[in-house]
C-alpha positions, 0 to 999 in steps of 0.5 A: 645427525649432519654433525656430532659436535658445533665448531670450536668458532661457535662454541668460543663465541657463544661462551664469550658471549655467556661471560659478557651477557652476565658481566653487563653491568645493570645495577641502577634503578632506571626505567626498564632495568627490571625488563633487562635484569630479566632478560640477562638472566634469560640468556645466561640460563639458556646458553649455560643449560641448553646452548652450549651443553648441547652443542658439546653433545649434538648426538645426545638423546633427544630432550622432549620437555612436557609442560603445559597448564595446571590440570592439563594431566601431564603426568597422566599422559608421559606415564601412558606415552610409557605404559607404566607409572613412573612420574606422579601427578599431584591432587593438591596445587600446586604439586611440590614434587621435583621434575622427572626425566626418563630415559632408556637406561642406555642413554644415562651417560648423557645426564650426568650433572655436568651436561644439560641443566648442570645447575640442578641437583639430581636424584633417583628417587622421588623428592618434595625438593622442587629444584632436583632433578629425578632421573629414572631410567625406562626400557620403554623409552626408546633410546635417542628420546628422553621425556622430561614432565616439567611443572605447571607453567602457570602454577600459584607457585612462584617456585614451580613457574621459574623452573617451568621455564627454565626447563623448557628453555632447556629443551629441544622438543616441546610436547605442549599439553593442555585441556578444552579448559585451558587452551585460550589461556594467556600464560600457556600462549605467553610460552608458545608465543616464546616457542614461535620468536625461538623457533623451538621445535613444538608438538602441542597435545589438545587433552582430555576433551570430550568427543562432542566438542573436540572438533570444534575446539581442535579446529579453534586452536588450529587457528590459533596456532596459525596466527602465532606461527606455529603452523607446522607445529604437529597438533595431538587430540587425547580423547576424554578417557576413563584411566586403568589401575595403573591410572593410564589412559588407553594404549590407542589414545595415545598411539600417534603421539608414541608412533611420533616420538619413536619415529623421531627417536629412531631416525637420526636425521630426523632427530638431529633436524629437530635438535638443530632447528631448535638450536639455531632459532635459541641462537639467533634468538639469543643474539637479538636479545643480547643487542637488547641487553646492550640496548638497556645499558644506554640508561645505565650510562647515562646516569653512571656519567651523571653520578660518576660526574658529580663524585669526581667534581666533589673529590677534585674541588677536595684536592684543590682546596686541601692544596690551595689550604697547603699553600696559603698560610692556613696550616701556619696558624694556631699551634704551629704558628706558636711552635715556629716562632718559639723555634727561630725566636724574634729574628736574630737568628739569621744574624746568630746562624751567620755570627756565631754557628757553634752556639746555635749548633748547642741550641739546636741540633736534634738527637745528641742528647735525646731530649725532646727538641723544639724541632720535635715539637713543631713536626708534631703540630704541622703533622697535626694540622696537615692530619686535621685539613685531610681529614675536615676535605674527605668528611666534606667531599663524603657528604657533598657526594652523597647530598649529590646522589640523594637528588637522582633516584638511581643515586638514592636507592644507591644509597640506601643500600650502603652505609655511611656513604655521607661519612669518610671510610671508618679506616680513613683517619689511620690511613691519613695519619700513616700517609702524613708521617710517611710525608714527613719522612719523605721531606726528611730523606729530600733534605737528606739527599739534595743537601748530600753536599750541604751537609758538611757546612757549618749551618747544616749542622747547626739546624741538622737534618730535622730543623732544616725540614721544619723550616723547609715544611713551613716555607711550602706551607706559606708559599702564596702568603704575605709574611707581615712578622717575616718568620717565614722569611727568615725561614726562606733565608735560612735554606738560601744561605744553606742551599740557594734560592734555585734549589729552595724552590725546588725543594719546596715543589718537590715536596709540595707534590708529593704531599698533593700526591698522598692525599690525592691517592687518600680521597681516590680510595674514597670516592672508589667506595662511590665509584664501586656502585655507580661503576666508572662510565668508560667501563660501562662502555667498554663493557657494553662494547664488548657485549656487542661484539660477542653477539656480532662474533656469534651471529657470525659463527652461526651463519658460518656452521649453517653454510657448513650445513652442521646446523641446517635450520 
């Protein structure tokens, strides 16, 4: 053969190629989605049962798949090509029997599970399990030559015809049979038709056609042929003949397609010509249909940008409201109104933090005597209103998206492939109220470390640690309202006379962010569950980018082994 092995160049790309073909997102219905769904499939199976395998093991034994029409008497003809019965055909249609590869029994090594066709289970003996493979050895069967009887390409089953063509997708060499009957059929043409745009090698076998009319329809077909470019395919005549006890057709009837097949076999060259025809046409085959797959995914951008918009605006417009809520008096009504104004009472406190430190130190401090302190009481209403805002946005932002996406068919069938997308996460409000208590704790350790040298003073003691990130949490909280009672001024007052306005605004910015930060992370892990869907558009296009260049890098190592003559088409 002109080489042994493809270079590492090719082999790299097209494997590169495999991981980007089967990694190009499809998953939104949109017009032709099912076309390309297909043809990704295609290329993948190709290139993990045939390409790649075979350029690993470019000395391997020639695969000659036989497939063909219903009743075109495939199984007849493979055994006599043999001269024994090795493979049988079935009375009933469809046959549910596993295809059958034969091969000499010298040439065994090169089937093994992890060659050609890896996906399929293999077996030695005979099985009803249509997806195994059956291998059986021959010493009729020249060495360099394996025949593979493949199942009706236009089987009634389903089943039959996917592996029908995923087998002759797997081959080097299709032996083509079909019957006077059957010839002018359109699926046995859809396949050749393929056979032609993949420049894959093809012997077709014109079968049990009486002698009265065989020239007329061999001439017919010839012409057929021609007009689908399969010119210099070889074109076989078996005449209608009576079969022996062992139900094989005479010797002579069969003789030119055995000579063929075992000149092929024993000449190297002519077999590695063969194998590299068929080789470089499935490459270059592969490639365009690559570009196709890429092509399809400009559909699948489109309407990603369009529902990955509308989520990301829900979710912003969530986060801009829950923070504008945070700053605007909101979360300073009902309970925590009441609980701040019991804590700094009618407004004489400022003059008793000023005048008289030692008894509202008593009245105050937190944590001395372990009772529940009024400080106690008001963190547990704030962190209740903060829980209920983040809560009532993530509930909002749910059923705005999914209201969204209900209105593009690609979003619906979304949809209706998950539950509860209209609601927030079944885990949301542990993961809320977590984040709001670690909120808490944050604006506790802010008063910690930023009044470090505070602490000492008479009014940090007085209002400890707790009571001074209380009043800090109800001044950020009512930042952009105006205080008609002046609780909130008094509040404002307090941390001046301990830290100074400089500072205050610092405070209240520092630990306004970092809530806004929180609940941003919160609503991003949810709207991830509408993203996981839709995928995000710079992702999609990245992909497709990436799936473009392995199909350009592959062109390019083909045309590189083709000047290196390892791969002459």
């Amino acid at each position: 053969m002109p080489g042994e092995h493809a270079s590492a160049e090719l082999l790299g790309a097209l494997s590169g190629l495999l991981g980007n073909v089967n990694g190009a997102p499809l998953a939104l219905d949109v017009p032709g989605v099912v076309d390309a769904r297909r043809v990704r499939a295609d290329i993948a199976t190709q290139l993990s049962d045939y390409v790649i395998p075979r350029l690993v093991q470019l000395d391997g034994p020639l695969l000659t798949v036989v497939g063909g029409s219903t009743g075109a008497g495939k199984s007849t003809l493979v055994n006599s090509l043999l001269g024994e019965r090795i493979t049988e055909s079935g009375v009933l249609r469809p046959t549910t029997r596993s295809p059958v590869l034969i091969h000499h029994p010298d040439d065994a090594k090169w089937f093994a599970p992890d060659r050609i066709l890896p996906e399929l289970p293999r077996t030695t003996v005979p099985s009803n399990d249509t997806y195994a493979l059956r291998l059986a050895t021959s010493t009729k069967i020249p060495r360099g030559l394996a025949l593979l009887d493949a199942p009706d390409v236009d089987s009634i089953d389903k089943g039959n015809r996917e592996l029908a063509a995923q087998l002759l997708a797997a081959a080097d060499l299709w032996l083509f049979v079909t019957s006077a009957a059957r010839y002018a059929d359109q699926v046995p043409w859809d396949y050749l038709r393929l056979a032609a745009e993949r420049s894959t090698s093809v012997a077709v076998v014109l079968d049990r056609t009486s002698s009265d009319a065989v020239t007329e329809v061999r001439g017919h077909l010839a012409r057929m042929m021609t007009s689908r470019g399969l010119s210099d395919s070889p074109l076989f005549t078996v005449p209608e003949s009576s079969v022996d006890a062992e139900g094989l057709l005479p010797a002579e009837s069969v003789a030119p397609i055995v000579g063929w097949l075992h000149d092929l076999a024993g000449n190297s060259d002519a077999r590695g010509k063969v194998i590299s025809h068929t080789l470089d046409g499935s490459i270059r085959h592969i490639v365009l249909r690559s570009h196709d797959v890429a092509d399809a995914m400009d559909a699948q951008i489109e309407i990603s940008e369009l529902l990955y918009a509308d989520v990301d605006a829900i979710y912003r417009e969530a986060l801009d409201s829950f923070t504008t809520q945070s700053t605007d008096g909101t979360l300073l009504r009902g309970e925590v109104q009441v609980r701040w104004q019991e804590f700094v009472g009618t407004g004489d406190l400022l003059r008793s933090v000023e005048e008289k430190v030692g008894r509202i130190r008593d009245r105050f401090v937190d944590g001395v005597t372990g009772k529940r302190t009024r400080s106690s009481d008001i963190v547990a209403a704030i962190e209740t209103g903060v829980f209920n805002l983040i809560v009532e946005q993530a509930e909002k932002a749910a059923a705005a998206c999914a209201q969204a996406w209900a209105e593009v068919p690609a979003g619906k069938t979304l949809l209706a492939g998950s539950r509860d997308l209209d609601r927030a996460s079944s885990d949301f409000r542990v993961k809320a109220e977590r984040a709001v208590r670690d909120w808490r704790q944050a604006v506790l350790e802010l008063v910690r470390t930023d009044g470090g040298d505070k602490r000492m003073t008479a009014k940090f003691l007085a209002f400890g640690v707790n009571g001074i990130g209380v009043a800090l949490m109800v001044v950020m909280f009512a930042d952009a309202v105006k205080d008609k009672d002046g609780t909130v001024a008094l509040g404002h007052k307090l941390l001046s006379a301990i830290f100074g306005d400089d500072a205050v605004k610092a405070l209240v910015t520092k630990a306004h962010a970092d809530l806004d930060t929180r609940v941003a992370a919160l609503f991003e892990g949810e709207m991830q569950r509408f993203v996981e869907l839709v995928g995000r558009p710079d992702d999609l296009k990245a992909r497709q980018a990436d799936l473009r260049e392995s199909a350009r890098l592959s062109e390019g190592a083909r045309h590189a082994d083709f000047l290196r003559g390892e791969h002459p088409a």
